[in-house]
C-alpha positions as CSV (number, residue, x, y, z in Angstrom):
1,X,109.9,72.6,84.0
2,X,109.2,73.3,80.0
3,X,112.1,75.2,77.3
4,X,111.2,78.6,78.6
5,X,112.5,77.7,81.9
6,X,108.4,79.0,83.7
7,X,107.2,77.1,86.2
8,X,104.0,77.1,88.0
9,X,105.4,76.8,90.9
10,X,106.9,80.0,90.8
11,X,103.6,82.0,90.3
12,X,101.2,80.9,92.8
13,X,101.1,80.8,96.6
14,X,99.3,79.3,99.4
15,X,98.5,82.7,99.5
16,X,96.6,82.8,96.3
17,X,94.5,80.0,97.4
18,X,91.0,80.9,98.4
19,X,87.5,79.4,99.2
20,X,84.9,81.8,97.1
21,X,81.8,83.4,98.6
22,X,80.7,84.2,94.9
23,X,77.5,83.0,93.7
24,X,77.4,84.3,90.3
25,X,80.1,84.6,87.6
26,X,80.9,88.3,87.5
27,X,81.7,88.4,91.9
28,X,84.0,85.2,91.1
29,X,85.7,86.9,88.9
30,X,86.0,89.9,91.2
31,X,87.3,87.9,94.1
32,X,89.8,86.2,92.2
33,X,91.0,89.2,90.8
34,X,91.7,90.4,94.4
35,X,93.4,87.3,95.4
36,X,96.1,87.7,92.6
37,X,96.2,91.6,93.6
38,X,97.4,90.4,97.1
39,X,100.4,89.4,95.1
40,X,102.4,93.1,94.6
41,X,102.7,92.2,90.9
42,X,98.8,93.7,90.1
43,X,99.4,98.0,89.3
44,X,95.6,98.3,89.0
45,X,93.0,96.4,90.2
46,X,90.0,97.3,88.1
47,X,92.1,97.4,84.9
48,X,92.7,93.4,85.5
49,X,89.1,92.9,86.2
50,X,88.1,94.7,83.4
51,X,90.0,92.7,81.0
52,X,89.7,89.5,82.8
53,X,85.1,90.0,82.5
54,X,86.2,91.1,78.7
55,X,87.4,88.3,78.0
56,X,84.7,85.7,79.8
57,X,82.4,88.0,77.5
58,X,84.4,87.1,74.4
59,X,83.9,83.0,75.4
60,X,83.5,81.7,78.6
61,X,86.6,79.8,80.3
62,X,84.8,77.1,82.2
63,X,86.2,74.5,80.1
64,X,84.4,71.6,82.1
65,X,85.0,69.3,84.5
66,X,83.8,71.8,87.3
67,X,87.0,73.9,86.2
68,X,87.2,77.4,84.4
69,X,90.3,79.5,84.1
70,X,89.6,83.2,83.3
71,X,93.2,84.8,82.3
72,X,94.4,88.3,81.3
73,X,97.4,89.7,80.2
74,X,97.8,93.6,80.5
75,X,100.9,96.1,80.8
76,X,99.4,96.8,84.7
77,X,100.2,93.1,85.8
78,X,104.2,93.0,86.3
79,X,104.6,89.9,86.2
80,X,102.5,86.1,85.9
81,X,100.6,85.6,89.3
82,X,98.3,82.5,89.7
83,X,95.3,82.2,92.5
84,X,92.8,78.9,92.7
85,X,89.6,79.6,94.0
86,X,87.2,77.0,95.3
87,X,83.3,77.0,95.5
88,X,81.3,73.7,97.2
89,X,78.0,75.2,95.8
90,X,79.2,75.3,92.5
91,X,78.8,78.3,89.9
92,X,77.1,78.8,86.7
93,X,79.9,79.7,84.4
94,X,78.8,78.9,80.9
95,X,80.8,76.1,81.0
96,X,80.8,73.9,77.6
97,X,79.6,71.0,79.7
98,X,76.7,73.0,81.1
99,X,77.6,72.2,84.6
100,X,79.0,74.2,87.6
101,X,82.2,75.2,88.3
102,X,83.8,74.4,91.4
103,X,87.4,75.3,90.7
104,X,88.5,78.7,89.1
105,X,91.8,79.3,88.6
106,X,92.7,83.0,87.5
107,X,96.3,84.0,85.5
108,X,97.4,86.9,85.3
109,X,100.6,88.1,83.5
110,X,101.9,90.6,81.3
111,X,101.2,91.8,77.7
112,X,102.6,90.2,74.9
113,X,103.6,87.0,77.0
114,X,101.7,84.4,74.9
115,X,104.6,81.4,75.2
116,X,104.9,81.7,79.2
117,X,100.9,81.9,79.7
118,X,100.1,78.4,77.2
119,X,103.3,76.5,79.5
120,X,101.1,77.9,82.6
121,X,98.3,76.7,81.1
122,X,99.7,73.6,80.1
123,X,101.1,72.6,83.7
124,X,97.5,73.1,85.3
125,X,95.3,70.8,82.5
126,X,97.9,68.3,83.4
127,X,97.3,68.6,86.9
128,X,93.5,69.5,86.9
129,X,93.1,66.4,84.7
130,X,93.4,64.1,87.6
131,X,90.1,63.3,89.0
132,X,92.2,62.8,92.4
133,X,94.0,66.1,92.0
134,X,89.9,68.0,91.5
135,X,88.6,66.1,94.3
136,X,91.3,67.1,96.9
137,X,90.6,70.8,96.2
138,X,87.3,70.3,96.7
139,X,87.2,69.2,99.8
140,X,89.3,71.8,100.9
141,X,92.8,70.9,100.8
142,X,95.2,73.3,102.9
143,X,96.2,76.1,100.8
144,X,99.9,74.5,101.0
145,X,98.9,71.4,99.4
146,X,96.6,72.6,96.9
147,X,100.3,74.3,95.8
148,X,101.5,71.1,96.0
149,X,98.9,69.4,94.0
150,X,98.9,71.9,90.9
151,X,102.5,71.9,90.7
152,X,103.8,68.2,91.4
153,X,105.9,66.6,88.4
C-alpha cells in the first residue's frame, strides 16, 4: 500500500471486470463507463462519459503495450472506482505505439483527487508491466483473478 494509505484493491471488483463488444474507441469508452456505473459510486452516467471522451480528445490514453487507461475525475463520481475491459480483436485507440489495444482500464474518482489517482495509476503500470500479468487477461482470466493479478504485491 503507498503513504496515502489507497489501494487498488479497494476500487475494483470482479465486478468491474468485462470482455468488450466495442469495435471502435468512442463504444469502448461507453461500455467501460457503464461498468464503473454498476459500482453505486457513478451520480451521472453521461457526465463521466462526457469527460472521460474529453479527455481521449485532449491525448489519447493508449499508452502501448495493447493497454490504454482513459480516467476522469468529476464532482458526480463519489468516490475512485476501477473496471478492466478486455478485447481479443484488438481496438484502434491512437495508441503511441500505433498498435491495438486489448486491455482498457477505466478510473474514475472524484475532483481535485490528483495524489490518490497517480498511486492508482502507479499500482496498475506496475502490474500491467508484466508481460505474464497482460497475457493472463487476455486469455480471459476469471474476473476474480484478473483482481488478483492487478492488485498482487
Amino acid at each position: 500500500m503507498s503513504d496515502s494509505g489507497i489501494s487498488l484493491r479497494d476500487h475494483l471488483s470482479p465486478e468491474q471486470v468485462v470482455d468488450l463488444d466495442a469495435r471502435t474507441k468512442d463504444e469502448a469508452l461507453a461500455e467501460m463507463v457503464e461498468a464503473v456505473a454498476t459500482s453505486g459510486a457513478v451520480q451521472d452516467r453521461e457526465a463521466l462519459l462526457i469527460a472521460v471522451r474529453e479527455r481521449e480528445r485532449i491525448l489519447s490514453t493508449g499508452i502501448g503495450l495493447g493497454i490504454a487507461i482513459p480516467h476522469a475525475r468529476i464532482e458526480l463520481v463519489e468516490r475512485f472506482v476501477v473496471a478492466v475491459g478486455r478485447t481479443a480483436a484488438g481496438i484502434d485507440f491512437e495508441s503511441i505505439d500505433q498498435k491495438p489495444v486489448h486491455i482498457v482500464v477505466l478510473i474514475a474518482g472524484p475532483k481535485d483527487t490528483q495524489r490518490p489517482y497517480l498511486e492508482l495509476l502507479a499500482q496498475l503500470s506496475k502490474r500491467l508491466k508484466l508481460a505474464d500479468v497482460r497475457a493472463r487477461i487476455r486469455r480471459g482470466a476469471p474476473p476474480h483473478e484478473v483482481v488478483d493479478l492487478l492488485t498482487a504485491r
